[in-house]
C-alpha positions as a printed Julia matrix, in Angstrom:
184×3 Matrix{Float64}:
 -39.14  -38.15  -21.32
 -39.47  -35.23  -24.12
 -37.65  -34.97  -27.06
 -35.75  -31.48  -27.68
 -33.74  -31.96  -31.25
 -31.06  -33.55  -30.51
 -31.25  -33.27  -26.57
 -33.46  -35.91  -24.59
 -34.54  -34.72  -21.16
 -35.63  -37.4   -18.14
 -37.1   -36.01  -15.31
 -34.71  -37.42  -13.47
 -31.53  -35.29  -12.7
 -28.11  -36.84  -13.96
 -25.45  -37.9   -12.05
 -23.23  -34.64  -10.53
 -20.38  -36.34  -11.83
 -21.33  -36.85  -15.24
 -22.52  -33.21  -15.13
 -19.08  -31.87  -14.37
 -17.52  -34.14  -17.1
 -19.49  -32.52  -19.39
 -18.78  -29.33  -17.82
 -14.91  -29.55  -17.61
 -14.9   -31.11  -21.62
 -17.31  -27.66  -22.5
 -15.23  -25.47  -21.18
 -11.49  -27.32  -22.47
 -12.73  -28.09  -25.63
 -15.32  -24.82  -26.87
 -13.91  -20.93  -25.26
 -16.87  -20.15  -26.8
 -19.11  -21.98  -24.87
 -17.36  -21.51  -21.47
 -17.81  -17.76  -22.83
 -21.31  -18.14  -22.5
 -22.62  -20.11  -19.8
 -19.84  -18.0   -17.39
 -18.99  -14.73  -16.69
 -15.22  -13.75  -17.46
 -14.4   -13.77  -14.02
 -15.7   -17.15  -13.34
 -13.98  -18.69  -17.1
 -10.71  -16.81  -16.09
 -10.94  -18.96  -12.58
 -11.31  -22.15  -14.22
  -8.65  -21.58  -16.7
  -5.99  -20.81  -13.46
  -7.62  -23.57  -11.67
  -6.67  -26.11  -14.83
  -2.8   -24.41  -15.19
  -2.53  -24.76  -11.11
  -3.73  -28.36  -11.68
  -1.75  -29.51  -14.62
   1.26  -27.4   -12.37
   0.66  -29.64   -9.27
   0.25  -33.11  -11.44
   3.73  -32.34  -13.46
   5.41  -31.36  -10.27
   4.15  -34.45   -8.4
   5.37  -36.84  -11.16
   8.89  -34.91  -11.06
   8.7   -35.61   -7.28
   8.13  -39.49   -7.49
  10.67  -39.63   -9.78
  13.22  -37.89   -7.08
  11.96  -39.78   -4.35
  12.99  -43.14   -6.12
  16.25  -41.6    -6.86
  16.36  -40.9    -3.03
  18.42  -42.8    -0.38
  16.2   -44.1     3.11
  16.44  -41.53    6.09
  15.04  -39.29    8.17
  14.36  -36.38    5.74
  13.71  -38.47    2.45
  10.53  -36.61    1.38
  12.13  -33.18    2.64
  15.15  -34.22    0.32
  13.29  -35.11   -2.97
  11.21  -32.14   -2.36
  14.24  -29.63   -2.28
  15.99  -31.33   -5.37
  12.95  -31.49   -7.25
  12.28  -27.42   -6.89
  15.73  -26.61   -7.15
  16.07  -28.32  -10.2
  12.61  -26.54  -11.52
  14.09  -23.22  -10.64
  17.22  -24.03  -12.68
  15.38  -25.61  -16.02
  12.64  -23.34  -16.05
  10.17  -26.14  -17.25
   7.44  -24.11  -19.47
   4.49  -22.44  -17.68
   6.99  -21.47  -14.75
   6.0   -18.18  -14.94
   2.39  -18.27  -14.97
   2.89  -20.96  -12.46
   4.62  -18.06   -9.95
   1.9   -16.32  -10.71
  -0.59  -18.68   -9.71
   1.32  -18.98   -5.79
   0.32  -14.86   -5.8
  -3.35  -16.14   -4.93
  -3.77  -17.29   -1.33
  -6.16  -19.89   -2.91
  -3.38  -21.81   -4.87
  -1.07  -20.89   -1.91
  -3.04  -22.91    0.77
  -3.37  -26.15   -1.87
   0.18  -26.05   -2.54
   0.82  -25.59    1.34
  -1.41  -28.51    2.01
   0.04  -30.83   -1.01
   3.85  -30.4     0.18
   3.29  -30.77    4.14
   1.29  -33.82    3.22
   4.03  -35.16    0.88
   6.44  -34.41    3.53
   5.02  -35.47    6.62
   6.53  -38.91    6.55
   9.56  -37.24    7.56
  10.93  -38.25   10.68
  12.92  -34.5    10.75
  11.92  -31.95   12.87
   8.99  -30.16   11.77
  10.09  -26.53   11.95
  13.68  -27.57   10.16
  11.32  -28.92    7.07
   9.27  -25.89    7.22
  12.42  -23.18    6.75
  13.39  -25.37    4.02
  10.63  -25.88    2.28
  10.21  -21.9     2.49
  13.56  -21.3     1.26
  13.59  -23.22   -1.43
   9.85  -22.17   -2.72
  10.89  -18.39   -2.49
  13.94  -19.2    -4.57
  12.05  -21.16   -7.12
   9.61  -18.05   -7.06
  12.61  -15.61   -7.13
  14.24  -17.7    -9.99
  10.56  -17.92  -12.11
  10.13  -14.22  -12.03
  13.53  -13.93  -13.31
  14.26  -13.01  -16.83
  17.04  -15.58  -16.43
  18.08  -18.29  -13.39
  21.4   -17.83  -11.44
  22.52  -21.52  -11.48
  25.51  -20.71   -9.11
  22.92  -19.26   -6.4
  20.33  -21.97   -6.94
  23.53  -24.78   -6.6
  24.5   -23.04   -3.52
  20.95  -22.75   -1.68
  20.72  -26.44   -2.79
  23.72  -27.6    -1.25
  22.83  -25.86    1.82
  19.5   -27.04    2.36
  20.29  -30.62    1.67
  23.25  -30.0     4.07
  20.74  -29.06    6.91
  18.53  -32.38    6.33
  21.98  -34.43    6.66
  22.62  -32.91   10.01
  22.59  -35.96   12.32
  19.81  -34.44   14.86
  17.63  -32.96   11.8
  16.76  -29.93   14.27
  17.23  -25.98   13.94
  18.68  -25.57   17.55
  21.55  -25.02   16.17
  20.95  -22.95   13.1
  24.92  -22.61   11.25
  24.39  -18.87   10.26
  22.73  -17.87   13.42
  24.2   -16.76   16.48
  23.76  -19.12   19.73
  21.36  -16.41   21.83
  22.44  -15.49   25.9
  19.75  -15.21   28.38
């Protein structure tokens, strides 16, 4: 073991986690620091990878809260999921914006993907009926967060209308309401 000032050094190497703790509290606590042991490009990625994290742990608290406010059924996740973005679109929590930004990146896109078809894949709804409304509803919360100011009238509508398609006794698309019925 040698002495450096205040540093010690071992020969052997610490643990990786204890490393990134260090790491992570460097580069949160001292810009300076993170300044210097990265380039920009790499400081600018961990300061979108900390707002896309503190983004998915707020929504996922807002989303157990709706899911305890949400009845048993077939598309319970699917349902919590579209009130708890709808009602983000309306409030415009702060961060929204840079948020929006973040889904831009194909990075954040695939995580977020990954984190709602997980959180929704209790469901007992058919698959392709959760994925058109989970798409709906994230393009109008992106719509909405790029927006000077939200439409509450449009978000109330989409709302009702998605939550109206998860009530639907058979849960399916077959027999999509604004669609016509196709001929062979």
């Amino acid at each position: 073991m040698r002495h450096l000032g205040p540093f010690v050094c071992t020969l052997e190497a610490p643990a990786p986690q204890a490393l990134q703790r260090v790491h992570a509290h460097a580069l949160q606590s001292h810009p300076g620091i993170a300044r210097r042991l990265h380039s920009p490009q790499a400081h600018h990625r961990a300061r979108l990878d900390a707002l896309f994290e503190r983004t998915v742990l707020a929504f996922r608290q807002a989303m157990v809260v709706a899911l305890d406010t949400e009845p048993p059924g077939a598309a319970r996740h699917l349902r919590a999921y579209l009130r708890c973005l709808c009602d983000n679109a309306l409030h415009r929590p702060k961060g929204q914006l840079a948020a929006a930004a973040l889904m831009a990146h194909g990075r954040y896109q695939a995580i977020w993907a990954d984190f709602i078809g997980e959180a929704c894949a209790y469901d007992a709804c058919d698959a392709l009926l959760s994925l058109h409304c989970r798409a709906a509803a994230q393009t109008l919360w992106m719509q909405q967060a790029l927006q000077r100011h939200a439409n509450p009238q449009r978000i109330a509508q989409m709302k009702d209308h998605l939550l109206a398609l998860t009530e639907r006794p058979q849960h399916s698309l077959a027999h999509w309401p604004h669609e016509p019925h196709c001929t062979h």
